[in-house]
C-alpha positions as CSV (number, residue, x, y, z in Angstrom):
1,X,0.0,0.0,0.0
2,X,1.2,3.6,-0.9
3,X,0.2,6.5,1.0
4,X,0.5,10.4,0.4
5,X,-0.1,13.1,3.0
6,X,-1.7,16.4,2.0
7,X,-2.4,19.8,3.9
8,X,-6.2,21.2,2.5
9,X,-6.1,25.5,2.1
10,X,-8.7,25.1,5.2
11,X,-6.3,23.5,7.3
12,X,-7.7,20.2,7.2
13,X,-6.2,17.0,6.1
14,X,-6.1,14.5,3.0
15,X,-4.6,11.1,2.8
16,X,-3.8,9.9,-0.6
17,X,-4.3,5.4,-0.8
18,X,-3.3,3.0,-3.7
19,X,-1.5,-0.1,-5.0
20,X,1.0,1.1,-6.6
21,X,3.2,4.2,-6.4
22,X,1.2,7.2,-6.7
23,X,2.2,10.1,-9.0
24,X,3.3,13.2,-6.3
25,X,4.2,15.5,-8.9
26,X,1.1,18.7,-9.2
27,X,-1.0,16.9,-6.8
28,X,-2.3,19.5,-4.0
29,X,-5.2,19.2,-2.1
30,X,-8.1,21.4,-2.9
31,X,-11.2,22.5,-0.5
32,X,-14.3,24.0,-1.4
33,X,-13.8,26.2,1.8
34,X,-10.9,28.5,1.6
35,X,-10.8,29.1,5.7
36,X,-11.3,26.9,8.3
37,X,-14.4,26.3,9.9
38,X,-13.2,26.4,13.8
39,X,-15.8,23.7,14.9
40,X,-16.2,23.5,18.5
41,X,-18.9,20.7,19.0
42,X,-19.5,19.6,23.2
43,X,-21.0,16.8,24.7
44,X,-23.4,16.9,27.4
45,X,-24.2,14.4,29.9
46,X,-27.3,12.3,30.0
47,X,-28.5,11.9,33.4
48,X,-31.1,9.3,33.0
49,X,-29.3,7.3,30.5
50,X,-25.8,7.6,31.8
51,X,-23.5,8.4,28.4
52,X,-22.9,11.6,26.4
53,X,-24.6,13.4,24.2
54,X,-22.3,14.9,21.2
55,X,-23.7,18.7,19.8
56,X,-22.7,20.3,16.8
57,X,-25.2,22.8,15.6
58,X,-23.3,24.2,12.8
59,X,-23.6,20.3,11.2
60,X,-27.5,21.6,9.8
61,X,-25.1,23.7,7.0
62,X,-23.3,20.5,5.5
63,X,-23.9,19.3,2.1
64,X,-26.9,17.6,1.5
65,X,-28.0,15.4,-2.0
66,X,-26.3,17.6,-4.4
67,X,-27.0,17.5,-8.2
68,X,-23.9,14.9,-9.5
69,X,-22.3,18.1,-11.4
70,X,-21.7,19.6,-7.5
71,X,-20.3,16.2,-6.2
72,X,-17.7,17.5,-3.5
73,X,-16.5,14.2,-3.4
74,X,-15.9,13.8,-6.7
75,X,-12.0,14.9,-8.2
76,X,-11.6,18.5,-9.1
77,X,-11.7,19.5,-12.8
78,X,-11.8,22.8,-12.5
79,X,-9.2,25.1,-10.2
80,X,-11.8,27.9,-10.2
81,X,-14.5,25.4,-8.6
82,X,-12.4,23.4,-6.3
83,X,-14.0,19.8,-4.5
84,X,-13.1,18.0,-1.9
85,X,-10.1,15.7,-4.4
86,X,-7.5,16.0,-6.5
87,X,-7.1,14.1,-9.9
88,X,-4.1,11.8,-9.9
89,X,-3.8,7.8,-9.7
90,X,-5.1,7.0,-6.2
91,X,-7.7,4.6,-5.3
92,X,-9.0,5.4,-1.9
93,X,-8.7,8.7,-0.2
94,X,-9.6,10.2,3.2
95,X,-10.1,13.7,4.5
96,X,-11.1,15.7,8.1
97,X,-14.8,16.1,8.0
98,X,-15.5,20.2,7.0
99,X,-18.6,19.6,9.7
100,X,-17.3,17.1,12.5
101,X,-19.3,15.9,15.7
102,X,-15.8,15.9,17.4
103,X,-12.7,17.6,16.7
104,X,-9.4,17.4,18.4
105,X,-9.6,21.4,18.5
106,X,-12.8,20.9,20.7
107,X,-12.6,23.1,23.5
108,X,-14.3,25.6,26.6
109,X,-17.7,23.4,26.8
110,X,-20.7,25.5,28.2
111,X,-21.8,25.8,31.7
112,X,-25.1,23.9,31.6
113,X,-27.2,22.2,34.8
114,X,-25.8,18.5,33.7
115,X,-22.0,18.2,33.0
116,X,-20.4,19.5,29.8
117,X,-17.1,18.6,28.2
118,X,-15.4,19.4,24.5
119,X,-16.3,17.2,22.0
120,X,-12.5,15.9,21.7
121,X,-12.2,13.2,18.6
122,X,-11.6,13.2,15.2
123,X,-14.4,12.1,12.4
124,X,-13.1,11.6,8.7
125,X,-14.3,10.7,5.2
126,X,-13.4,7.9,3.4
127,X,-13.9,7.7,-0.2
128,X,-13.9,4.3,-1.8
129,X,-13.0,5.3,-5.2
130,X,-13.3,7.8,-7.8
131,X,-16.5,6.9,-9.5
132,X,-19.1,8.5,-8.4
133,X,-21.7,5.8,-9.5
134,X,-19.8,2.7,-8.2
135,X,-20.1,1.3,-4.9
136,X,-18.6,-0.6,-2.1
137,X,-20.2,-3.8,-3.7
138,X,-18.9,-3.2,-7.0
139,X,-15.2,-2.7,-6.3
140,X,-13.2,-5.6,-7.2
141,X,-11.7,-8.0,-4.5
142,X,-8.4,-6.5,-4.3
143,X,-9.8,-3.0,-4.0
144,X,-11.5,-4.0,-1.3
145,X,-8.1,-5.1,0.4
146,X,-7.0,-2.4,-0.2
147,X,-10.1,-0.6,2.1
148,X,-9.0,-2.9,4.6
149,X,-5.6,-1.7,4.9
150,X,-6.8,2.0,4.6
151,X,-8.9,1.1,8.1
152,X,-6.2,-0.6,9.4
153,X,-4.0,2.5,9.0
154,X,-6.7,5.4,10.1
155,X,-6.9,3.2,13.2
156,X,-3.5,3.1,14.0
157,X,-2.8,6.4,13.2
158,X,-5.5,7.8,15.2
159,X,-4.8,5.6,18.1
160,X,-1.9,7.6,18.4
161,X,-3.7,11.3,18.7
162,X,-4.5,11.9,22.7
163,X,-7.4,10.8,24.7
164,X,-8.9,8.4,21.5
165,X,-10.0,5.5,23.1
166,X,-12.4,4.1,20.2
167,X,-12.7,3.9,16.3
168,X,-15.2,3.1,14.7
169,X,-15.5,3.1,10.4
170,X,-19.4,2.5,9.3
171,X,-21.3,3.4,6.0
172,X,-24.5,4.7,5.6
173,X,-25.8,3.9,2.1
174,X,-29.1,5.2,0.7
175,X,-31.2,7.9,1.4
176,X,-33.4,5.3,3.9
177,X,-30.6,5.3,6.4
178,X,-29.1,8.9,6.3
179,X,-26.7,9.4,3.8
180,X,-26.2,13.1,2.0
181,X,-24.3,12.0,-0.6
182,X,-24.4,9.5,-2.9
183,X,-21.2,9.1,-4.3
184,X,-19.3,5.7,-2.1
185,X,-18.0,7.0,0.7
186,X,-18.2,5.5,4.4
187,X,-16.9,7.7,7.5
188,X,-14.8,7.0,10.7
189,X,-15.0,8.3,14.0
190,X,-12.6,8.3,16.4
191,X,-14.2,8.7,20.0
192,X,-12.8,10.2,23.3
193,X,-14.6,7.1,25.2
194,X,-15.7,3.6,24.2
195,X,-19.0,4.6,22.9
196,X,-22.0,2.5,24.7
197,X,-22.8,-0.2,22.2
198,X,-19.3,-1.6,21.7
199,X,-19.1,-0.9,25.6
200,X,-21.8,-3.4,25.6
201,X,-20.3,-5.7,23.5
202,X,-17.0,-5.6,25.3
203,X,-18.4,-6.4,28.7
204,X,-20.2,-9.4,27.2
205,X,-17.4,-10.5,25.4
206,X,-15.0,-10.3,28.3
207,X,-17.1,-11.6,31.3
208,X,-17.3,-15.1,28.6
209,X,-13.1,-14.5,28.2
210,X,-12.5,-14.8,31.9
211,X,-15.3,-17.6,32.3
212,X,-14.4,-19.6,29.1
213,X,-10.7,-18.6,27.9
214,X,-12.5,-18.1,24.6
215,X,-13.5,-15.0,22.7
216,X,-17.3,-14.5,23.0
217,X,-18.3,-13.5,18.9
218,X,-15.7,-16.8,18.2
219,X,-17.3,-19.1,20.0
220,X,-20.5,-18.1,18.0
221,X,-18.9,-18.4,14.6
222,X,-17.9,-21.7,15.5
223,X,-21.5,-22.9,16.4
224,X,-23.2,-20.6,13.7
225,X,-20.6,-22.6,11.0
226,X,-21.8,-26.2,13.0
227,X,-25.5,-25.1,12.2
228,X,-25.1,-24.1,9.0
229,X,-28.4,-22.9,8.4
230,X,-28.0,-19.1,8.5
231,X,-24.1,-19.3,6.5
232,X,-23.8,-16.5,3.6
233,X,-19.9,-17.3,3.1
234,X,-17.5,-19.6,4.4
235,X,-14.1,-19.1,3.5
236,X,-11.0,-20.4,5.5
237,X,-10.1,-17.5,7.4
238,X,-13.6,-15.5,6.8
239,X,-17.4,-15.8,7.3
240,X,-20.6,-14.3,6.7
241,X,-23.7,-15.3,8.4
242,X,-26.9,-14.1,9.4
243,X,-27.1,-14.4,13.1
244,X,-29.2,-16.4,14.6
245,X,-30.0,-13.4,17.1
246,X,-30.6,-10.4,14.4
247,X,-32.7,-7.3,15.1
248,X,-33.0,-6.5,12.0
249,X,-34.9,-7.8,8.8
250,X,-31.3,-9.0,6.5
251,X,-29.4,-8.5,9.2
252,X,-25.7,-9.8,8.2
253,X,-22.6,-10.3,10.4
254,X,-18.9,-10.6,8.5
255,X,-15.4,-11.3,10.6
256,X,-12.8,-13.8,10.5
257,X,-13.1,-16.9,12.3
258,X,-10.5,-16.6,14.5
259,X,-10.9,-13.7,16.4
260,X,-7.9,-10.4,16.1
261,X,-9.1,-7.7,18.0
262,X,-8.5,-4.4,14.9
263,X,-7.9,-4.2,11.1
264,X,-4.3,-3.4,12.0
265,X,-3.9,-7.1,13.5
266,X,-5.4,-9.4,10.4
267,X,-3.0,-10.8,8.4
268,X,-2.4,-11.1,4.5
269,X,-4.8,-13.9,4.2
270,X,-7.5,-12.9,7.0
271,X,-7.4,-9.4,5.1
272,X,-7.7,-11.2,1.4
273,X,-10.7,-14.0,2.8
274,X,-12.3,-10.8,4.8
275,X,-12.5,-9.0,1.4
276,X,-14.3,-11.9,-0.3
277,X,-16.6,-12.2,2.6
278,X,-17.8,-8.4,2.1
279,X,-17.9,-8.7,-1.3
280,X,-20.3,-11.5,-1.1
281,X,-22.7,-9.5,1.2
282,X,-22.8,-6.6,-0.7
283,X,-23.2,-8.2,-4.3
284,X,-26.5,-10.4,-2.5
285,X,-27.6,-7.6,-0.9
286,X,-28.2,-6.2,-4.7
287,X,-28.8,-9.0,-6.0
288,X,-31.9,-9.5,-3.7
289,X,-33.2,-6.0,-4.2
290,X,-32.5,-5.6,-7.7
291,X,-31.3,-2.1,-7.0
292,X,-29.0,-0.6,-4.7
293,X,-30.0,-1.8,-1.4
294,X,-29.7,0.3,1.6
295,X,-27.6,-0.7,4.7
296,X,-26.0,0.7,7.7
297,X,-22.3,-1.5,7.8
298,X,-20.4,-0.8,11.4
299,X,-16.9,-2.2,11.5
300,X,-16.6,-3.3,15.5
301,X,-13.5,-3.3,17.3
302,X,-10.9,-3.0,20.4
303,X,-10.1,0.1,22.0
304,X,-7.8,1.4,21.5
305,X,-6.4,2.1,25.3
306,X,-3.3,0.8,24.7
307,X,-4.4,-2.3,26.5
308,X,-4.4,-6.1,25.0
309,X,-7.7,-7.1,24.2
310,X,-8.4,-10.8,23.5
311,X,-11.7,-10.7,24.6
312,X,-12.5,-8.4,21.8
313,X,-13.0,-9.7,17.8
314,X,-13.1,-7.6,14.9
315,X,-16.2,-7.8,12.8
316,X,-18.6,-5.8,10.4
317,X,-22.3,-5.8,11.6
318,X,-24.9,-4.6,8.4
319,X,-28.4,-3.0,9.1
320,X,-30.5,-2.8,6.4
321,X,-34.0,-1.1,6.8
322,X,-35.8,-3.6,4.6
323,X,-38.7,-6.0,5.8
324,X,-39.7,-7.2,3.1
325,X,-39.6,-6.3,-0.9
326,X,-42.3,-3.4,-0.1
327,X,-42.2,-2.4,3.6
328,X,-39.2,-0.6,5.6
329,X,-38.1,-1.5,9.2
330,X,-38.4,1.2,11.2
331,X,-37.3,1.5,14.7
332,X,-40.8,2.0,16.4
333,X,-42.0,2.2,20.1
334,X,-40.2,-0.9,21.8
335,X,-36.8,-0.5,19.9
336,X,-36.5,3.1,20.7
337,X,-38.5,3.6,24.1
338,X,-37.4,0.3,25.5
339,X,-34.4,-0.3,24.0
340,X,-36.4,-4.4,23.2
341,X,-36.1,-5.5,19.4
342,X,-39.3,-7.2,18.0
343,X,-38.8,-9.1,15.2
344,X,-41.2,-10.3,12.4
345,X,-39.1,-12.4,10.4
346,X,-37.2,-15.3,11.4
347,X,-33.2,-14.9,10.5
348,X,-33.5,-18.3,9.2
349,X,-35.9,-17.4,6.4
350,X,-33.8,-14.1,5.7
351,X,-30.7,-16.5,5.5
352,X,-32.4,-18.9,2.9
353,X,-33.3,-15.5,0.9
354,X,-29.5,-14.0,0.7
355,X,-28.5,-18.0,-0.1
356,X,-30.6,-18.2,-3.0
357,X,-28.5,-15.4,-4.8
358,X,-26.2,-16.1,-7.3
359,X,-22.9,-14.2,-7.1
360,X,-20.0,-14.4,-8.7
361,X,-17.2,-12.4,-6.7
362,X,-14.6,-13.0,-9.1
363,X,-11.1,-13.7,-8.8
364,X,-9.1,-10.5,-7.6
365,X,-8.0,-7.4,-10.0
């Protein structure tokens, strides 16, 4: 993997990814914004819930569902009208948010009647390629890798700035779950605390650590492959499955089999099996809908505290809204006041759905 470093006009910074060497010579980075934006979001504590609260009002003015001649993520053609991208031979880029939820420049929180504190963090783009009418799906296998590797560097390289203790890369695609742009792009944020779902997750996973000497998401995998039933992929150092405990309608989990707590820790073949496992999601996801089908995708993994973490396991969780080929799965009374899931479709029947779709993944390039 190749990597070039870049300095925006607005102060703000652009990483440069690819395979193969990348061509430095004229490349700057451009910004639509020629001075910075000097984002101070806070947090605010929660009282009755017991976590923060992130606020960032000046977020209402960011781009939203642009005509395609306006893409800010797409590369800049013309000086005059810079975007968010420079032309050149790169394959995946990332950049500072112009309108983060938390900043590393985060500072003075207001005096309020609950406690306050700067939104400390760092939350960036990631742009999966240059065409604006690709996706995530359609990018082939070693691509893909190549994502991997770029989330395998963000985390180590923000693991590095002060007081980031978690980071997390998700994708929201399609209108249905929140995106403002539809060019393929996914985000990472890198928290000042363990946010509370992995929190969750991480005190599950290392009560059954200490009781079993065995990572809690592995031991699944294993029965989930002895099943059988709800299996999307099985590679030798991947899987895909629908769990047999999904909240959601599609619901798909992908990770390698053996557990390695972040992206920096998989090796060349976890990485290469990993890519085919996403690949295979994605492609069935379409496949099913016959059109782009919408998802959340969070990538789960260790804090990073500085700590060893064998309790944890890296893996990608997807959400998609969809019930059924007509209805969407909103979160209603019991998901949101009660924090209880009700489910009206078994993950076995959603599992022999995704199965039925033919896929061909390819070979690599």
């Amino acid at each position: 993997m190749h990597m070039l470093a870049l300095n925006k006009p607005d102060g703000r910074q652009l990483w440069l990814y690819s395979r193969n060497p990348l061509n430095q010579q004229g490349i700057t980075a451009p910004s639509p914004f020629p001075a910075p934006l000097q984002a101070n979001p806070h947090l605010r504590w929660h009282p009755l819930r017991g976590e923060w609260i992130t606020y960032a009002g000046y977020r209402q003015e960011r781009t939203f569902m642009p005509p395609p001649e306006y893409n800010p993520l797409a590369i800049t053609v013309n000086a005059d009208h810079p975007t968010e991208l420079p032309a050149g031979n790169w394959e995946v880029a990332v950049f500072d948010n112009r309108f983060p939820s938390l900043t590393t420049a985060a500072h003075s929180a207001p005096e309020l009647i609950v406690p306050t504190r700067p939104a400390t963090g760092k939350c960036e783009v990631v742009v999966y390629t240059q065409q604006a009418d690709s996706s995530l799906g359609a990018l082939s296998l070693a691509h893909i890798e190549l994502l991997l590797q770029v989330w395998a560097d963000r985390t180590v390289q923000l693991g590095k700035l002060a007081d980031i203790l978690y980071i997390l890369p998700f994708e929201n695609r399609g209108a249905e779950v929140g995106t403002t742009l539809h060019h393929p792009h996914g985000q990472i944020y890198a928290y000042p605390l363990v946010p509370p779902v992995p929190a969750g997750m991480q005190q599950q996973a290392l009560k059954y650590w200490r009781q079993n000497g065995q990572g809690l998401l592995e031991a699944l995998i294993i029965k989930e492959l002895n099943d059988g039933r709800r299996i999307l992929y099985q590679g030798e150092h991947a899987v895909a499955f629908v769990p047999v405990c999904a909240r959601y309608p599609y619901e798909v989990w992908v990770a390698p089999i053996l557990a390695v707590p972040t992206f920096a820790d998989l090796n060349d073949d976890q990485r290469r099996d990993l890519a085919r496992a996403l690949k295979m999601v994605l492609m069935k996801y379409d496949g099913l809908w016959q059109r782009p089908f919408p998802y959340l995708m969070a990538w789960y993994q260790a804090p990073v505290d500085g700590q060893p973490h064998p309790e944890c396991h890296l893996h990608a969780e997807f959400y998609p809204p969809y019930r059924t080929a007509e209805k969407l799965k909103y979160l209603a009374g019991t998901e949101l006041a009660a924090g209880f899931f009700a489910m009206d479709a078994l993950p076995e029947d959603k599992a022999r759905e995704l199965q039925a779709v033919e896929v061909d993944i390819g070979n690599g390039l």
